[in-house]
C-alpha positions in Angstrom: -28.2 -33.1 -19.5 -27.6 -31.2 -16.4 -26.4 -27.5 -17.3 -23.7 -25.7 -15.4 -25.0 -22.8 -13.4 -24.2 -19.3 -14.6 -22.7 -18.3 -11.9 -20.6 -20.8 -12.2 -19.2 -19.4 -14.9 -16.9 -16.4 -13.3 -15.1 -19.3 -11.3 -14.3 -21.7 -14.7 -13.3 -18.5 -16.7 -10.8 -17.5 -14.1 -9.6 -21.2 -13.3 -8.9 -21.4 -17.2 -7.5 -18.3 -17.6 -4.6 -19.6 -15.0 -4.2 -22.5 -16.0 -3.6 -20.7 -19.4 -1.2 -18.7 -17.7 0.3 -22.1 -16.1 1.0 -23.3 -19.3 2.5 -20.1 -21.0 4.5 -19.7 -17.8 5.7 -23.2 -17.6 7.7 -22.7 -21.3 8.7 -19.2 -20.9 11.4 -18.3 -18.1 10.5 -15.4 -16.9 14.3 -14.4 -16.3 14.3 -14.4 -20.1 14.0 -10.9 -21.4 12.0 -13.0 -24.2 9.6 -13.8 -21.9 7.7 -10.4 -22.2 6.6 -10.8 -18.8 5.9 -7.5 -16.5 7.9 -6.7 -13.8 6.9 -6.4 -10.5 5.8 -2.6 -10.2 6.5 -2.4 -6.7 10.4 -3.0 -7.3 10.9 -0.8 -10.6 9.2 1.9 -8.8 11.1 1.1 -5.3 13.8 -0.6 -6.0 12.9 -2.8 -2.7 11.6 -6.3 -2.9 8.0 -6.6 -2.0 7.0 -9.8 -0.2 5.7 -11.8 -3.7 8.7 -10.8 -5.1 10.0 -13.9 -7.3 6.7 -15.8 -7.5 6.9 -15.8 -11.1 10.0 -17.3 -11.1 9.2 -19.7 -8.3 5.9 -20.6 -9.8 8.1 -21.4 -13.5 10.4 -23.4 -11.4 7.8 -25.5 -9.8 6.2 -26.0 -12.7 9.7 -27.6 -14.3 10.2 -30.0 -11.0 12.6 -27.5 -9.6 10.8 -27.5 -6.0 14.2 -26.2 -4.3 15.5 -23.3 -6.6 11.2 -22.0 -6.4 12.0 -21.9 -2.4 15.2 -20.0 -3.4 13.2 -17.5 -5.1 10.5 -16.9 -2.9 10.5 -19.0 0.8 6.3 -18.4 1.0 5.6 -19.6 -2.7 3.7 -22.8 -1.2 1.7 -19.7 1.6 0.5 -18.1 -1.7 0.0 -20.8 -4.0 -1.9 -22.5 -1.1 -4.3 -19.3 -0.4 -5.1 -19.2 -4.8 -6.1 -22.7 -5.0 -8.2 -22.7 -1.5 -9.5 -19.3 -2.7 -10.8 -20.5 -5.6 -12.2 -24.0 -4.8 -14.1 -21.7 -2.1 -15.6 -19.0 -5.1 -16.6 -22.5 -7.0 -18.1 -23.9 -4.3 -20.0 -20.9 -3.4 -20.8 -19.9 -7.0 -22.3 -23.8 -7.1 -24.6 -23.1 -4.7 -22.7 -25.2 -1.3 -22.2 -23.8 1.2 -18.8 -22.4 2.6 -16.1 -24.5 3.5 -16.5 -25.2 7.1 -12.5 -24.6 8.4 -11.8 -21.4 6.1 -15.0 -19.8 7.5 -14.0 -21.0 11.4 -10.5 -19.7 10.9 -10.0 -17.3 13.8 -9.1 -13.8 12.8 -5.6 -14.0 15.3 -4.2 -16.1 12.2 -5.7 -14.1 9.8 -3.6 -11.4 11.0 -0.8 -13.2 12.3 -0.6 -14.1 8.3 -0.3 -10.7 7.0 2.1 -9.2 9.6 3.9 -12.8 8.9 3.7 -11.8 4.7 4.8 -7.8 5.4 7.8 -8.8 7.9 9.0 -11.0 5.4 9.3 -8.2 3.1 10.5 -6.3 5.3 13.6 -8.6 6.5 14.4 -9.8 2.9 16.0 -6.0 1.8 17.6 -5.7 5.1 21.4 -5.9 5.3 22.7 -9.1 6.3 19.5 -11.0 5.2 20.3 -11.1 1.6 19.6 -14.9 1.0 15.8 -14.2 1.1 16.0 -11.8 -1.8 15.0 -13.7 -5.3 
């Protein structure tokens, strides 16, 4: 019987602890104050909404076949779901002992960039008068 490698272990902890977290969000809404789900610190402490403002929500929607109200709640929801599942079938490929994925490793550092002051503007232009519809 051929035995998993330890360090292969981080990576299946982690994938099982989401999709853990999958499940438990899947049945509890999190606009349900009997959710007992943490708010985002960056809006109690602000009062501003911070660019993954709503992923919970959006994330609990998809996960109930409601693939236009999770856009409502957060318009880069597929962006960040995109970058967890890429980032971890790259830690599990790694922690296997292949090598990195070709494209993610070729991915010029323009984008890279372009991506974050892509994520950030969005944040900014969803509390800005005017621009309420991209608010959760």
């Amino acid at each position: 019987m051929r035995h998993m490698n330890l360090t292969a272990a981080a990576p299946v902890a982690c994938g099982a602890g989401i999709v853990g977290a999958a499940a438990y969000l899947a049945l509890n809404d999190p606009a349900s104050p009997a959710a007992h789900l943490p708010a985002c610190p960056f809006f109690a402490s602000t009062g501003l909404w911070c660019p993954g403002c709503g992923l919970t929500r959006a994330t609990h929607a998809l996960l109930n076949g409601h693939v236009a109200t999770a856009f409502g709640f957060n318009a880069l929801f597929p962006l960040f779901l995109s970058a967890i599942v890429v980032g971890w079938f790259a830690w599990m490929r790694s922690a296997r002992g292949h090598p990195p994925i070709a494209w993610l490793v070729k991915l010029p550092l323009w984008l890279t960039i372009a991506a974050g002051v892509g994520v950030i503007a969005f944040g900014v232009a969803r509390n800005m008068p005017g621009l309420e519809a991209l608010a959760p």
